[in-house]
matplotlib code that plots the C-alpha trace (Angstrom):
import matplotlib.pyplot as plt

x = [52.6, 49.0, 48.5, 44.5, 43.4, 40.4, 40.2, 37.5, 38.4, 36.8, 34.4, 33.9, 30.9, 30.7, 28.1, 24.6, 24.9, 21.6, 22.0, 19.5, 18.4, 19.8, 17.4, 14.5, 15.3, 14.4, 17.9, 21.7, 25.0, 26.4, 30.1, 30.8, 33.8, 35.2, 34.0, 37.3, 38.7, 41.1, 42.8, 45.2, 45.9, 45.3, 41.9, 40.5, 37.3, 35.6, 32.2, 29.0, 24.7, 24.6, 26.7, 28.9, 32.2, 34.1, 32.5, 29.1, 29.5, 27.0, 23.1, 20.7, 17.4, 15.0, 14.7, 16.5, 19.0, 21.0, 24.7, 26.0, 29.7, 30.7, 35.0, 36.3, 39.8]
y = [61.3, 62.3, 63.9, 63.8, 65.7, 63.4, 65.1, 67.8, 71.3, 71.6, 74.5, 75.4, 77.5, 80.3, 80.3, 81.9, 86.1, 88.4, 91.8, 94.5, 96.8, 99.9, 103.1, 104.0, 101.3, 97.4, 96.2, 96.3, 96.6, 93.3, 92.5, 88.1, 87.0, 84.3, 80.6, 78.6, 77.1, 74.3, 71.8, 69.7, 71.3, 75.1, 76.7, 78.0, 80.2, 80.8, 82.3, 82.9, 83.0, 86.6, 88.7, 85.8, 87.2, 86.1, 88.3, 88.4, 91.5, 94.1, 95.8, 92.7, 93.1, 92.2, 88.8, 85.6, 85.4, 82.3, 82.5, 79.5, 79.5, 77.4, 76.0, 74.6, 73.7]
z = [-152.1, -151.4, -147.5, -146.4, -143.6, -142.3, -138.6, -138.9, -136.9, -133.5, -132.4, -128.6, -128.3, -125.9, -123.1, -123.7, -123.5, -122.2, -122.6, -121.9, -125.0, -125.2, -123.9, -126.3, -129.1, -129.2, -129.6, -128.4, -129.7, -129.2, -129.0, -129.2, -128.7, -130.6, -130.1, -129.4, -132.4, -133.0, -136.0, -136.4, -139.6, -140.6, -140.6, -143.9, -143.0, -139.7, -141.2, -139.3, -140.1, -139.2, -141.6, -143.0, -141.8, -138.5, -136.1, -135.4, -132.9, -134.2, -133.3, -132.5, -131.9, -129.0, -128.8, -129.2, -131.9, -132.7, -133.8, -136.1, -137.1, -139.6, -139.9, -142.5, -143.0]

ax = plt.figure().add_subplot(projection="3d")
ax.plot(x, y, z, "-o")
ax.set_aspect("equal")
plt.show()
């Protein structure tokens, strides 16, 4: 018997955040919650463009910065 899991995982962003930069420096520390994350199956990696690991919570600079998350399963 051969099982396929054809249904993809589903990734719910989290709305836009705007923080101010910390005093005398041209950036924050950011904390970013979690987008939510389902499957009808089990998730294998949640990894993101920014350091490649889960969380993308960490010193951003001034400026826009876009967060990707990638979900496999």
């Amino acid at each position: 018997v051969t099982l396929i899991d054809n249904s993809p995982p589903t990734v719910i962003c989290n709305a836009d955040i705007t923080v101010s930069n910390e005093n005398n420096s041209c950036g924050a520390n950011v904390t970013l919650p979690l987008p939510d994350i389902s499957d009808n199956c089990q998730i294998s990696t949640i990894v993101n463009n920014i350091n490649g690991s889960n969380s993308a919570s960490g010193y951003y600079p001034v400026g826009i910065t876009l967060v990707t998350y990638t979900v496999t399963d």
